[in-house]
BALOBA-1460 file (C-alpha; in Angstrom, 3 decimals):
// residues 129
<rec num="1" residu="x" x="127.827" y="85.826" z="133.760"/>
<rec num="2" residu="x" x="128.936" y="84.048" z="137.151"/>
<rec num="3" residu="x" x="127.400" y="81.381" z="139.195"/>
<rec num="4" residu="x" x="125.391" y="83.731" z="141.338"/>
<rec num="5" residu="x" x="123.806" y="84.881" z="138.305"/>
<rec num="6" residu="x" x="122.933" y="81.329" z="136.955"/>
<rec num="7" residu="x" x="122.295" y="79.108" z="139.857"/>
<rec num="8" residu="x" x="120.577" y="76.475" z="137.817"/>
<rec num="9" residu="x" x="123.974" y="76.190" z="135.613"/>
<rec num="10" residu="x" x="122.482" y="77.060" z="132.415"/>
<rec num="11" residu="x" x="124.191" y="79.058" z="129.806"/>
<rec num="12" residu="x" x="122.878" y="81.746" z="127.977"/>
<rec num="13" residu="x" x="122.590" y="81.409" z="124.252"/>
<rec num="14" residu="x" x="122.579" y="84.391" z="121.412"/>
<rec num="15" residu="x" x="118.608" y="83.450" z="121.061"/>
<rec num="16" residu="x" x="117.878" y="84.337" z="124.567"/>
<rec num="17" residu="x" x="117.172" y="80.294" z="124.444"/>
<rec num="18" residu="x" x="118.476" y="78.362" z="128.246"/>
<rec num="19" residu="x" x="120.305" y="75.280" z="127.482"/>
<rec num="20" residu="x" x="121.363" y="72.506" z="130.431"/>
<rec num="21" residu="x" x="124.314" y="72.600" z="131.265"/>
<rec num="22" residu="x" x="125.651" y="68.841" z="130.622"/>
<rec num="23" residu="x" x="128.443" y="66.937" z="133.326"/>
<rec num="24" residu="x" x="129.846" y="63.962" z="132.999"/>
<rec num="25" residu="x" x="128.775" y="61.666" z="136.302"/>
<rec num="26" residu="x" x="130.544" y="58.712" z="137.191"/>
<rec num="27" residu="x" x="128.642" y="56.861" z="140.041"/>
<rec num="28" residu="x" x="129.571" y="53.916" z="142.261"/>
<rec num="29" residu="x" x="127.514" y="52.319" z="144.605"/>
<rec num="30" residu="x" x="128.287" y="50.769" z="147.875"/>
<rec num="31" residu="x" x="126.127" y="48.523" z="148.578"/>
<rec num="32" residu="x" x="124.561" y="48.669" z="152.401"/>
<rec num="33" residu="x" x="123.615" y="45.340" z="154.945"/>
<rec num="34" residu="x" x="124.219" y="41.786" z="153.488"/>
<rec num="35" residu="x" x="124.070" y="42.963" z="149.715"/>
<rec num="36" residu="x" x="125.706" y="42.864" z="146.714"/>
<rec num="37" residu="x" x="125.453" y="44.665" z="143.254"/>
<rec num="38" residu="x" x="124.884" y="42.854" z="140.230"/>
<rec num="39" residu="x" x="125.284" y="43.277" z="136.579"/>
<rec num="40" residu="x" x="122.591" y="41.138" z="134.915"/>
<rec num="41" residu="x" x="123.918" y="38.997" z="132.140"/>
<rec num="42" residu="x" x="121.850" y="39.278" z="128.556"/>
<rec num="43" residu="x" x="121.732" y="35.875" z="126.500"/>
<rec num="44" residu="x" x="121.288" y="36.278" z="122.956"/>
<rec num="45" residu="x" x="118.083" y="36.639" z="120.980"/>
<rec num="46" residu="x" x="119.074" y="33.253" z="119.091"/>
<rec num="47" residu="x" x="117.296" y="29.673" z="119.948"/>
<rec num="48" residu="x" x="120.100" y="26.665" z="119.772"/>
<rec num="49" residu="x" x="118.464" y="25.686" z="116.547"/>
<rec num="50" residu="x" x="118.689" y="29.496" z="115.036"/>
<rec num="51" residu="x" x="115.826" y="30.898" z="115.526"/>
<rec num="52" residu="x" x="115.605" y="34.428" z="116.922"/>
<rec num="53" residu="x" x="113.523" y="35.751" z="119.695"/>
<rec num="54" residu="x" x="111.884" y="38.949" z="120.756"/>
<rec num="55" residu="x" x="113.012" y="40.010" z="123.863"/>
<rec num="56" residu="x" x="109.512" y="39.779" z="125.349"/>
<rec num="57" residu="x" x="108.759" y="36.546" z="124.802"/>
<rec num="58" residu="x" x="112.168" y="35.307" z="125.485"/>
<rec num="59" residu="x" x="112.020" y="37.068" z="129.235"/>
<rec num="60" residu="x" x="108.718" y="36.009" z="129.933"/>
<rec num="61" residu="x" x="109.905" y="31.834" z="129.911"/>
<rec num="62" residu="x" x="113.127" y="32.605" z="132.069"/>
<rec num="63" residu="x" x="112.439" y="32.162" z="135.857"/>
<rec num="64" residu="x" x="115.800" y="33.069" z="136.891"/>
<rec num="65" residu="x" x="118.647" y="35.373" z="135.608"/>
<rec num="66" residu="x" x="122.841" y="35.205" z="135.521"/>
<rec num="67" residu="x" x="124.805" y="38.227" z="136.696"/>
<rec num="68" residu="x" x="128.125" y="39.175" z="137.385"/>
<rec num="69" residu="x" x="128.669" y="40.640" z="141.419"/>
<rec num="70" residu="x" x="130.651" y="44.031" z="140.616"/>
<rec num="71" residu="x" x="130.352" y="45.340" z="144.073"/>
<rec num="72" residu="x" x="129.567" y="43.699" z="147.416"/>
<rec num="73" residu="x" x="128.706" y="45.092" z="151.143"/>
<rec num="74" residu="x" x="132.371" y="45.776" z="152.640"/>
<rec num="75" residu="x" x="132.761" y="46.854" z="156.401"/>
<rec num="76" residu="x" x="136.645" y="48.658" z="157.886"/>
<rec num="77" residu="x" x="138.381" y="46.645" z="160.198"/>
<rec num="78" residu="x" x="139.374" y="49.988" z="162.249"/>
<rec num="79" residu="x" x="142.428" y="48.587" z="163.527"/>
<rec num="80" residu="x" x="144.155" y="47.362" z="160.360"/>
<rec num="81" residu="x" x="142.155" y="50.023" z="158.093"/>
<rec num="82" residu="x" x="141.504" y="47.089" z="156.204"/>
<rec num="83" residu="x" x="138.218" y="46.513" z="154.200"/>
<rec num="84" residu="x" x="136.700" y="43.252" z="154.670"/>
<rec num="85" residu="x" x="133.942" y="41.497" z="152.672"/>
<rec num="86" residu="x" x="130.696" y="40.679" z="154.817"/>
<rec num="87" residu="x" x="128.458" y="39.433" z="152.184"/>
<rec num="88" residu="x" x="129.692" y="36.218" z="151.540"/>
<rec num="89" residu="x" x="129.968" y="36.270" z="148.147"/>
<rec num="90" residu="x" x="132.833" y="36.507" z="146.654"/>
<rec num="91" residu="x" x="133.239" y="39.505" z="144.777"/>
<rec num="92" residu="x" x="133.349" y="39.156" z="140.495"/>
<rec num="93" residu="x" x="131.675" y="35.825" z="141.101"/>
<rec num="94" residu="x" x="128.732" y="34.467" z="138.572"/>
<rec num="95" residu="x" x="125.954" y="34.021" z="140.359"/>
<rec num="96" residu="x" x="122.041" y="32.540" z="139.892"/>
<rec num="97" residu="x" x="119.378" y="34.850" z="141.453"/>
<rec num="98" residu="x" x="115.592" y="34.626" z="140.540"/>
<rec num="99" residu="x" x="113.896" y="37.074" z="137.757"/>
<rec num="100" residu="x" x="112.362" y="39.450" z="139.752"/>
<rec num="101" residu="x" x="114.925" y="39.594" z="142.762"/>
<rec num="102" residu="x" x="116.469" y="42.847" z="143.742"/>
<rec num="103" residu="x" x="115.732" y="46.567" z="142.773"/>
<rec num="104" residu="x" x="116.983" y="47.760" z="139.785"/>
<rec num="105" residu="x" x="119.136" y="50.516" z="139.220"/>
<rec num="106" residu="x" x="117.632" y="53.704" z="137.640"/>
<rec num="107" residu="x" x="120.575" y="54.736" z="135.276"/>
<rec num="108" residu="x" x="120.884" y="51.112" z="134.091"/>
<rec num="109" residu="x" x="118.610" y="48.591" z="133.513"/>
<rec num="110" residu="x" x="121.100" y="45.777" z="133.857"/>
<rec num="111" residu="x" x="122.312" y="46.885" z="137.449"/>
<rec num="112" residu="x" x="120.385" y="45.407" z="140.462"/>
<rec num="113" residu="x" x="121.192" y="45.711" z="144.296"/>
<rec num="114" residu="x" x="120.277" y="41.876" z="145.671"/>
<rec num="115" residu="x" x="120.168" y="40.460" z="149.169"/>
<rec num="116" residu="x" x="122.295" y="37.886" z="149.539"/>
<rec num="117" residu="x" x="119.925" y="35.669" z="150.788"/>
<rec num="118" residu="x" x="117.987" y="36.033" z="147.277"/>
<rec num="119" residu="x" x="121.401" y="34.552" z="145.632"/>
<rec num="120" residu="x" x="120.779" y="31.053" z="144.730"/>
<rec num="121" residu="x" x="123.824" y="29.528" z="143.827"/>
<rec num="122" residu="x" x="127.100" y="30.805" z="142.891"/>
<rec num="123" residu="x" x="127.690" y="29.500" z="138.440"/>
<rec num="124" residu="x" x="131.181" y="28.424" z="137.480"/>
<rec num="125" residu="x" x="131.895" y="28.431" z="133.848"/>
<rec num="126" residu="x" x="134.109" y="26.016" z="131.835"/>
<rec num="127" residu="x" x="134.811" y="26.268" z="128.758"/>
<rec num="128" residu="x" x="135.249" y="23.257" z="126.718"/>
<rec num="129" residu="x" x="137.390" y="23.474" z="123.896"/>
Protein backbone atom coordinates (compact mmCIF):
# COMPACT_ATOMS: atom_id res chain seq x y z
CA UNK A 1 0.00 0.00 0.00
CA UNK A 2 1.38 3.62 -0.94
CA UNK A 3 0.60 7.00 0.34
CA UNK A 4 -2.16 7.65 -2.13
CA UNK A 5 -3.83 4.74 -0.79
CA UNK A 6 -3.49 5.79 2.95
CA UNK A 7 -3.61 9.49 3.13
CA UNK A 8 -4.31 9.57 6.81
CA UNK A 9 -0.85 7.51 7.35
CA UNK A 10 -2.33 4.61 8.97
CA UNK A 11 -1.15 1.14 8.49
CA UNK A 12 -3.09 -1.71 7.88
CA UNK A 13 -3.03 -4.50 10.39
CA UNK A 14 -3.76 -8.51 9.78
CA UNK A 15 -7.23 -7.74 11.82
CA UNK A 16 -8.42 -5.32 9.31
CA UNK A 17 -7.85 -3.01 12.66
CA UNK A 18 -6.27 1.01 11.54
CA UNK A 19 -3.54 1.92 13.82
CA UNK A 20 -1.88 5.76 13.91
CA UNK A 21 0.84 6.00 12.52
CA UNK A 22 3.30 7.46 15.38
CA UNK A 23 6.35 10.38 14.46
CA UNK A 24 8.61 11.64 16.52
CA UNK A 25 8.08 15.76 16.65
CA UNK A 26 10.60 17.95 17.88
CA UNK A 27 9.18 21.56 18.17
CA UNK A 28 10.81 24.93 18.85
CA UNK A 29 9.19 28.00 19.28
CA UNK A 30 10.19 31.44 18.34
CA UNK A 31 8.77 33.57 20.25
CA UNK A 32 7.00 36.78 18.35
CA UNK A 33 6.95 40.87 19.67
CA UNK A 34 8.69 41.65 23.06
CA UNK A 35 8.44 37.94 24.40
CA UNK A 36 10.21 35.35 25.76
CA UNK A 37 9.65 31.55 26.48
CA UNK A 38 9.85 30.21 29.79
CA UNK A 39 10.34 26.96 31.48
CA UNK A 40 8.53 27.19 34.84
CA UNK A 41 10.62 25.99 37.71
CA UNK A 42 8.80 23.20 40.17
CA UNK A 43 9.85 23.49 44.00
CA UNK A 44 9.54 20.45 45.88
CA UNK A 45 6.51 19.05 47.67
CA UNK A 46 8.60 19.33 51.07
CA UNK A 47 7.94 22.31 53.80
CA UNK A 48 11.53 23.53 55.40
CA UNK A 49 10.48 21.68 58.49
CA UNK A 50 9.63 18.25 56.40
CA UNK A 51 6.46 18.21 55.86
CA UNK A 52 5.08 17.35 52.42
CA UNK A 53 2.52 19.11 50.38
CA UNK A 54 -0.07 18.35 47.79
CA UNK A 55 0.48 20.11 44.85
CA UNK A 56 -2.87 21.90 45.15
CA UNK A 57 -2.57 23.40 48.15
CA UNK A 58 1.00 24.23 47.73
CA UNK A 59 0.09 26.27 44.24
CA UNK A 60 -2.78 27.87 45.58
CA UNK A 61 -0.38 30.09 48.43
CA UNK A 62 2.31 30.98 45.67
CA UNK A 63 1.55 34.39 44.00
CA UNK A 64 4.40 34.28 41.75
CA UNK A 65 6.49 31.55 39.94
CA UNK A 66 10.53 31.04 38.93
CA UNK A 67 11.41 30.01 35.39
CA UNK A 68 14.23 29.60 33.33
CA UNK A 69 14.04 31.96 29.71
CA UNK A 70 14.95 29.11 27.03
CA UNK A 71 14.05 31.20 24.11
CA UNK A 72 13.58 34.95 23.63
CA UNK A 73 12.10 37.28 20.64
CA UNK A 74 15.28 37.63 18.21
CA UNK A 75 15.09 40.01 15.08
CA UNK A 76 18.13 39.68 11.74
CA UNK A 77 20.25 42.48 11.44
CA UNK A 78 20.04 42.10 7.42
CA UNK A 79 23.29 43.55 6.87
CA UNK A 80 25.51 41.46 9.17
CA UNK A 81 22.94 38.36 9.03
CA UNK A 82 23.34 38.59 12.55
CA UNK A 83 20.52 37.72 15.08
CA UNK A 84 20.04 40.16 17.72
CA UNK A 85 18.08 39.90 21.00
CA UNK A 86 15.10 42.53 21.29
CA UNK A 87 13.52 41.39 24.41
CA UNK A 88 15.71 42.55 26.88
CA UNK A 89 16.18 39.74 28.75
CA UNK A 90 18.92 38.03 28.63
CA UNK A 91 18.52 34.74 27.32
CA UNK A 92 19.00 31.46 30.05
CA UNK A 93 18.39 34.07 32.71
CA UNK A 94 16.16 33.18 36.05
CA UNK A 95 13.54 35.24 36.13
CA UNK A 96 10.30 36.21 38.64
CA UNK A 97 6.97 36.49 36.73
CA UNK A 98 3.50 36.37 38.50
CA UNK A 99 1.32 32.93 38.74
CA UNK A 100 -0.99 33.38 36.20
CA UNK A 101 1.21 35.41 33.61
CA UNK A 102 1.63 34.14 30.12
CA UNK A 103 -0.14 31.32 28.06
CA UNK A 104 0.88 28.06 28.54
CA UNK A 105 2.12 25.75 26.17
CA UNK A 106 -0.18 22.84 25.08
CA UNK A 107 2.46 19.95 24.84
CA UNK A 108 3.93 21.03 28.21
CA UNK A 109 2.57 22.30 31.11
CA UNK A 110 5.77 23.87 32.35
CA UNK A 111 6.36 25.98 29.07
CA UNK A 112 4.78 29.52 28.98
CA UNK A 113 5.21 32.35 26.28
CA UNK A 114 5.42 35.77 28.66
CA UNK A 115 5.52 39.43 27.73
CA UNK A 116 8.30 40.93 28.87
CA UNK A 117 6.64 43.51 30.50
CA UNK A 118 4.92 40.71 32.82
CA UNK A 119 8.72 39.79 33.94
CA UNK A 120 9.25 41.14 37.31
CA UNK A 121 12.66 40.89 38.14
CA UNK A 122 15.45 38.98 36.78
CA UNK A 123 16.69 36.05 40.21
CA UNK A 124 20.40 35.44 40.60
CA UNK A 125 21.31 32.40 42.51
CA UNK A 126 24.27 31.87 44.90
CA UNK A 127 25.06 29.14 46.30
CA UNK A 128 26.52 29.16 49.66
CA UNK A 129 28.67 26.47 50.53
Amino acid sequence: MNDKDNPKGRDDTAAGEFVPARKSVIRRIDPLGMRVVVKIRRDTNRTETGLYLPEGAKQSKQESLVGEVLEVASARDMDTDEEANISGIPNGSLVLIPADAGVRVPWDEDLRIVDTKEVLALVTEVSLS
